[in-house]
C-alpha positions as CSV (number, residue, x, y, z in Angstrom):
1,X,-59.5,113.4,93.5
2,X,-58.6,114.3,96.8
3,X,-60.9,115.8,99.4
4,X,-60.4,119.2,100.9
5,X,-61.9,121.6,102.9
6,X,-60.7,125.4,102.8
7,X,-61.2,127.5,105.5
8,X,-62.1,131.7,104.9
9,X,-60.6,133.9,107.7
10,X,-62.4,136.7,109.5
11,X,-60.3,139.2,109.0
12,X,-60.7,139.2,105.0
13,X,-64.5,139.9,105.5
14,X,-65.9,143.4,105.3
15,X,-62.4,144.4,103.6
16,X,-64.0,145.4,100.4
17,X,-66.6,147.7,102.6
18,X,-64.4,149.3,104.7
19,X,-61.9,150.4,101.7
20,X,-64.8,151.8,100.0
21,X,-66.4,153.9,102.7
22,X,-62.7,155.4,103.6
23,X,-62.1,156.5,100.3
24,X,-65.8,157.8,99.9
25,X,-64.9,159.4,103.2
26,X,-62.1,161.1,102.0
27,X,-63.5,162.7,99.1
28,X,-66.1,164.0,101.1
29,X,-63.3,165.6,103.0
30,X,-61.8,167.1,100.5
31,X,-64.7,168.7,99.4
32,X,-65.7,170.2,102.6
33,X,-61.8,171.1,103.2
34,X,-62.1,172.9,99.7
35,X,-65.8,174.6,99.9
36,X,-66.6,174.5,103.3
37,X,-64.1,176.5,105.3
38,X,-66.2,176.5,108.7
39,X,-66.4,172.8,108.4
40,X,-62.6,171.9,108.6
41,X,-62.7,170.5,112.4
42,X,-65.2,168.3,111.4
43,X,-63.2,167.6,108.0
44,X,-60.5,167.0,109.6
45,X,-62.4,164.3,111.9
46,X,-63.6,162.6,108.5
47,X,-60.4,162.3,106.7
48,X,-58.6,160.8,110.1
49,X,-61.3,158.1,110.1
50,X,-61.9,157.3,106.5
51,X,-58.1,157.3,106.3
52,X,-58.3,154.7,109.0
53,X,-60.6,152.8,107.6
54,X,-59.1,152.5,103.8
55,X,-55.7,150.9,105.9
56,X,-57.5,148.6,107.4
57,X,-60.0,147.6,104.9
58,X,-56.5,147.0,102.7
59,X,-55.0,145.3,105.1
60,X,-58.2,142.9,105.1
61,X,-57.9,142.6,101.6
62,X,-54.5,141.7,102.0
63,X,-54.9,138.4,103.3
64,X,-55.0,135.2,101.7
65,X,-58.9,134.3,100.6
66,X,-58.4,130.9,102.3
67,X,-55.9,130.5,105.8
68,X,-56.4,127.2,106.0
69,X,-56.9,124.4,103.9
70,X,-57.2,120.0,105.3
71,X,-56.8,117.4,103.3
72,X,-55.9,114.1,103.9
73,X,-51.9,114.9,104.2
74,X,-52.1,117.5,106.4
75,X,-53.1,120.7,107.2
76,X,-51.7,124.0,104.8
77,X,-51.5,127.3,106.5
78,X,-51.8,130.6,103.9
79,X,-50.5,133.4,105.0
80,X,-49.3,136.6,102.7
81,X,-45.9,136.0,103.2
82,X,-46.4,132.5,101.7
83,X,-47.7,129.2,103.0
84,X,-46.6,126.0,105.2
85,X,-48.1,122.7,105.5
86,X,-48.3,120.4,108.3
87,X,-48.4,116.7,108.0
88,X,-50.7,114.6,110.0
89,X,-47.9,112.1,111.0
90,X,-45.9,114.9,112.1
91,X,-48.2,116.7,114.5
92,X,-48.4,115.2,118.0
93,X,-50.7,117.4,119.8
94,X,-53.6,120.6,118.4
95,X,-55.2,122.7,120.9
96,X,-56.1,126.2,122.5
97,X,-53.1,127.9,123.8
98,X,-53.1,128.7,127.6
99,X,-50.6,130.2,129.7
100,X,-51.0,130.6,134.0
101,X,-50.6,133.6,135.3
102,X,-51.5,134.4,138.9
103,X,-52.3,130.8,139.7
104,X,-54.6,131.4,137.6
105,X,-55.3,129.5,133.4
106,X,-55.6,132.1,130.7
107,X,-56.4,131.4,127.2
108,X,-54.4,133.4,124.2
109,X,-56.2,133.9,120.8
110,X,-54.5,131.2,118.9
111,X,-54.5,127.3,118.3
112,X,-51.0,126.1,118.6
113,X,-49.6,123.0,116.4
114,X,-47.1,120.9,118.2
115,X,-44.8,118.7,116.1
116,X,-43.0,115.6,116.3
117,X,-40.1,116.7,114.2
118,X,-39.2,120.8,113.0
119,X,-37.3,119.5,109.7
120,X,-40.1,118.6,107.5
121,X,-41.3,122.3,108.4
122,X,-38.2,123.8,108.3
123,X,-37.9,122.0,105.1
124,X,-41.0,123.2,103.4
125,X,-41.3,127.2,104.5
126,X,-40.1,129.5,102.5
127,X,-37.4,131.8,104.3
128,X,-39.8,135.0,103.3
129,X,-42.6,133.6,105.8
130,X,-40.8,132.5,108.2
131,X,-39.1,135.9,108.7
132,X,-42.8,137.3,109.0
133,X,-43.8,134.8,111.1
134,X,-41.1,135.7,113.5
135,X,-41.7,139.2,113.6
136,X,-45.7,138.5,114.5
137,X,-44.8,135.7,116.8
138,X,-42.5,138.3,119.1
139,X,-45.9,138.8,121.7
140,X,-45.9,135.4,122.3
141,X,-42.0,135.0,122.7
142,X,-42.4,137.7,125.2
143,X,-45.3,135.5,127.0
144,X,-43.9,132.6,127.1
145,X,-40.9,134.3,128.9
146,X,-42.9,136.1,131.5
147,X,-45.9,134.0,132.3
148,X,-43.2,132.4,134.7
149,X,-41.1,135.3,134.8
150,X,-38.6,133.4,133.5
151,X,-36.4,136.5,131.8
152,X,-33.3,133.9,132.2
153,X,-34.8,131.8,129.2
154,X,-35.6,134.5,127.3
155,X,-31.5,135.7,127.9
156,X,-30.3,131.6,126.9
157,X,-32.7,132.4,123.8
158,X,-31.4,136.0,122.6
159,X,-27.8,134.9,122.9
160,X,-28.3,131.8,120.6
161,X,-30.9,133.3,118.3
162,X,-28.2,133.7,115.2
163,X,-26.2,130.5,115.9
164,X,-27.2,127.1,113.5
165,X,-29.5,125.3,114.3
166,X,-29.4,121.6,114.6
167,X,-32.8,119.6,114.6
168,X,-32.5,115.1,114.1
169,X,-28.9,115.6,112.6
170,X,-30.1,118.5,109.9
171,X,-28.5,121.4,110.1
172,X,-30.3,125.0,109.4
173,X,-28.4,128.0,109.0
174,X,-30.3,131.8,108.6
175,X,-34.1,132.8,108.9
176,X,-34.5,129.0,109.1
177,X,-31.9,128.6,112.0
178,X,-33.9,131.4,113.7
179,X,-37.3,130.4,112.8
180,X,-36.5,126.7,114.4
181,X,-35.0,128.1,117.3
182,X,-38.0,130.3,118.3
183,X,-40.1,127.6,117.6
184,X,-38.4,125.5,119.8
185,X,-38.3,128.3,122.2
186,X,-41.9,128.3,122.5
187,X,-42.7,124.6,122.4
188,X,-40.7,124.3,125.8
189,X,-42.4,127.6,127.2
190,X,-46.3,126.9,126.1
191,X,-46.6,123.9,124.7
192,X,-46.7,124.2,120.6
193,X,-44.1,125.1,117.5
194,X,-46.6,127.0,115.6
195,X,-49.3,129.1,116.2
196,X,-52.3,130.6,114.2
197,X,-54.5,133.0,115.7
198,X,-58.2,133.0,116.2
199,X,-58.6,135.8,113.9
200,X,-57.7,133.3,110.9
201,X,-60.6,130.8,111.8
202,X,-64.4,131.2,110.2
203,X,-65.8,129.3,113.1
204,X,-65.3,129.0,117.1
205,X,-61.8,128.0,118.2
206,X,-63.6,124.7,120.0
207,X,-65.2,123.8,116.9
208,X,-62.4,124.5,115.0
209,X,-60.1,122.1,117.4
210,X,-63.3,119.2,117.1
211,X,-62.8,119.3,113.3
212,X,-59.3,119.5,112.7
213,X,-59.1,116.5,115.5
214,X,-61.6,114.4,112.8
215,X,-59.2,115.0,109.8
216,X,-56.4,114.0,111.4
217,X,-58.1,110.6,113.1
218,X,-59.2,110.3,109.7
219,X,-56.4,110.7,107.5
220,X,-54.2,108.3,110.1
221,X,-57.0,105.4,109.5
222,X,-56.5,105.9,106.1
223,X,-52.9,104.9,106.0
């Protein structure tokens, strides 16, 4: 049997009790729009919130029960769009993501994954995530080109974004081609391939790093 350990995001909590106090909300709104005349500002004020709170607590419930799962191949990443799983021999370097700006070291919300090789990811994601991933990774695309105010990269980057491309002799045409690119993109701008945000952990980004560091000095003793 192998061993796992799942990991519950924070974003999924609370989902349940913010969809149900926006649409308790908004019946209450519609009563008051309906029998209370003299009320309406303050109906209106109610149905912009609870309306606001039933799309996010949606969105919350939205997301995968589990973002991230280790076992002793690797590490899966769930996401809505579908899932991708790193291999232990395959990832050469796991930390915070920083960025210097200023002469000064910042720290973006996310843990970035930096591989050895892009073709057993490109291999294994499904075109459908990786075209969400590159639509949510477009902040970071825009830091790494600007932390340096490098816009020249980000020019070299644009014009090639729909060409193949070529990782260890494999060719990748599409989403794929695109999704490789950007991810190549990045690596050379801040340091990782892939990224997954601090929102997505149940636990401090530090501890998070300690214990994703043990599974993979674990799993590589194993073999």
């Amino acid at each position: 049997m192998t061993e796992a350990l799942a990991i519950y995001p924070h974003t999924k909590r609370n989902g349940l009790t913010f969809t149900l106090a926006g649409a308790t909300g908004l019946l209450i709104s519609f009563v008051l729009f309906i029998q209370y005349s003299s009320l309406f500002p303050f109906s209106l004020v109610l149905f912009g919130l609870s309306s606001v709170s039933v799309l996010l607590g949606a969105a919350k419930l939205n997301e995968p029960l589990i973002s991230l799962e280790l076992n002793e191949t690797g590490v899966t990443y769930f996401h809505r769009r579908g899932q991708v799983t790193l291999e232990w021999l395959n990832l050469q370097r796991i930390d915070n993501v920083r960025v210097t700006q200023n002469m000064e070291l910042i720290e973006l919300p996310y843990i970035g994954f930096k591989v050895k090789k892009m073709n057993p990811v490109l291999d294994s994601i499904s075109p459908r995530l990786a075209t969400g991933l590159l639509t949510e990774q477009r902040p970071l695309l825009m830091t790494a080109a600007t932390h340096d105010e490098d816009l020249h990269s980000l020019e070299q980057y644009l014009s090639a974004e729909f060409s193949p491309f070529v990782s260890h002799g494999e060719r990748y045409r599409g989403v794929l081609a695109m999704f490789g690119r950007r991810s190549e993109t990045l690596a050379e701008n801040l340091g990782f391939h892939l990224y997954v945000s601090h929102d997505a952990l149940d636990r401090d980004s530090k501890e998070m790093l300690t214990l994703l560091h043990e599974w993979q000095q674990k799993a590589m003793r194993g073999m």
